[in-house]
C-alpha positions, 0 to 999 in steps of 0.5 A: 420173795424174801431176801436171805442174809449172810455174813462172814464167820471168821472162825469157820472162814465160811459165809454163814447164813443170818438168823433173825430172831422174832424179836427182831421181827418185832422190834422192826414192825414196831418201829414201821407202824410207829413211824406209820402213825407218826407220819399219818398224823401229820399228814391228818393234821395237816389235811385238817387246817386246810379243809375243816370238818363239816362240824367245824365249818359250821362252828366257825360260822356260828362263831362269825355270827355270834361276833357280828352280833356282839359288834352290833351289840356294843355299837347299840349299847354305846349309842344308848350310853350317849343318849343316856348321858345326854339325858343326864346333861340336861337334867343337871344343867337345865331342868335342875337349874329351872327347878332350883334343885343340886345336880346329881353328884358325878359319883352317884351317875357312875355307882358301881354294880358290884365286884367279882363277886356279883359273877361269879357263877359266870366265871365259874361256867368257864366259858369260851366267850368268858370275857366278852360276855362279862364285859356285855353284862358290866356295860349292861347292869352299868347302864341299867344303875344309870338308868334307875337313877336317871329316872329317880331324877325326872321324879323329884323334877315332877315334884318340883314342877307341881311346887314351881307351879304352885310357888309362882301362884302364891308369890304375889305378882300383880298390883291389889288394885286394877291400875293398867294406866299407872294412874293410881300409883301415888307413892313409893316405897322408901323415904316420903313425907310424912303427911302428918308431921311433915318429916321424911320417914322410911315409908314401907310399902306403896300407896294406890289412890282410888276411890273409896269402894274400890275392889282389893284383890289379892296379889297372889295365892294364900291363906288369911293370917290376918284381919283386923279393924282399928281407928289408928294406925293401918286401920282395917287391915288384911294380911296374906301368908303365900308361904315362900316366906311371902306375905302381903298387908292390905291396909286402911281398907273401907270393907273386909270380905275375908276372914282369918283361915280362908283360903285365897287365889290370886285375883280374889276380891279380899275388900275394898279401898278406903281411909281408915286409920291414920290416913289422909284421903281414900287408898290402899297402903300395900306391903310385901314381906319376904323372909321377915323384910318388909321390901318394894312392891313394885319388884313384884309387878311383873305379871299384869304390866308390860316392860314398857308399862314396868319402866313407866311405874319405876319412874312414878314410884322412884318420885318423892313426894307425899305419903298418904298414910303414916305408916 
């Protein structure tokens, strides 16, 4: 039952009953259900925070998983980095060096992918994960640059590979006469004396004594520049081009079984041991050239003389004595 209201009329000095107007009722009921609604939600809102929705329960899930992955995914990318960077190391620092080749600058490992711009219709999809999937993709398209260059790299190794092989066929290596017991090794290059006029004179190559007949073989792979046939001076003589500014001369040869153009391997038979020219008895002068400078032979023996066999030669060929030709 509603409870009536009065009030005190001072005029009339009688009590006076309370008229409410409606909207009074109104205002009043208004302000009830505002307060109803204010306080329901704080209550919902509070109810909420601590005991999510089904919805949000699997939101939250999803969530963690997708940062387990994340996590899981960084730590691959960084182990593939590391990798990759030791791959980087030793291509610059071993195979490079091997190869005779520059190591790739540091500013080419590490080009960059691109500014803001390249994603740019990422950043315009606004997405929650924004930032972690930016940093994902800048780590990924880095990784894939260094990959591209890594690998461009082991191909100019391979081409370098397939010219070392060929380069240390052609660089003569071996002695032109089969000489395992040094026996043949007669005299060296430098200053010897002259076998005709008896005067020390720069001698520019190395002489081997062998009887006449003699196989000559080639000391490394090559190509015929030279052959020719005199009565003075080398004689009959051989000269081999094995690029890499290399080339040999064979002279006072007794036989020539080669001719100008043709194509030699090291270890092929080019003529035989004799004493034409200006010679005193049976041998071989051979001489190496490289970048135009007629050098010592013997520092190019190393392919069929063990070290011991090498020191033993170093010895013989260190003797001054007599020259067997006037070259």
């Amino acid at each position: 039952m509603a409870r009536i209201k009065y009030y005190y009329d001072t005029e009339t000095c009688r009590y006076e009953r309370v008229k409410v107007s409606k909207s009074d009722v109104f205002a009043n009921a208004l302000g009830i259900v505002c307060l109803c609604l204010v306080f329901g939600a704080g209550i919902a809102a509070a109810y909420m925070a601590y005991f999510p929705s089904e919805k949000e329960l699997a939101l939250m899930k999803e969530n963690e998983r997708l940062g387990f992955y994340y996590t899981q995914m960084s730590g691959d990318l960084k182990q593939i980095q590391g990798e990759l960077a030791y791959l980087q190391e030793k291509d610059d620092k071993m195979y490079r060096v091997i190869y005779e080749a520059d190591p790739i600058p540091p500013s080419i490992r590490a080009m960059g992918t691109g500014g803001v711009d390249k994603y740019k219709d990422l950043l315009d999809e606004n997405l929650d994960a924004q930032q972690l999937i930016l940093d994902a993709k800048r780590k990924l398209d880095l990784l894939k640059r260094q990959m591209y260059v890594q690998t461009k790299s082991y191909d100019e190794i391979e081409v370098l590979v397939k010219d070392k092989a060929t380069m240390l066929a052609s660089i003569p290596a071996i002695q032109p006469v089969s000489n395992k017991d040094l026996k043949r090794f007669a005299s060296g290059f430098g200053y010897r004396t002259h076998p005709i006029y008896k005067v020390r004179k720069m001698h520019t190559g190395v002489d081997f004594t062998a009887p006449t007949g003699t196989p000559i073989i080639a000391a490394g792979d090559g190509k015929v520049i030279l052959v020719e046939k005199s009565n003075s001076g080398y004689g009959h003589q051989v000269e081999i081009d094995h690029g890499y500014n290399y080339i040999t001369k064979y002279a006072h040869m007794s036989k020539i079984d080669v001719r100008v153009g043709e194509k030699i391997k090291r270890g092929q038979t080019i003529g035989a041991v004799g004493s034409t020219g200006t010679s005193t008895a049976p041998h071989l002068h051979y001489e190496v050239v490289y970048k135009g400078n007629k050098v010592d032979p013997k520092n190019y023996f190393f392919n069929d003389l063990t070290p011991l066999q090498y020191e033993e030669m170093t010895k013989l060929a260190g003797i001054e004595n007599q020259a067997f030709d006037g070259d």
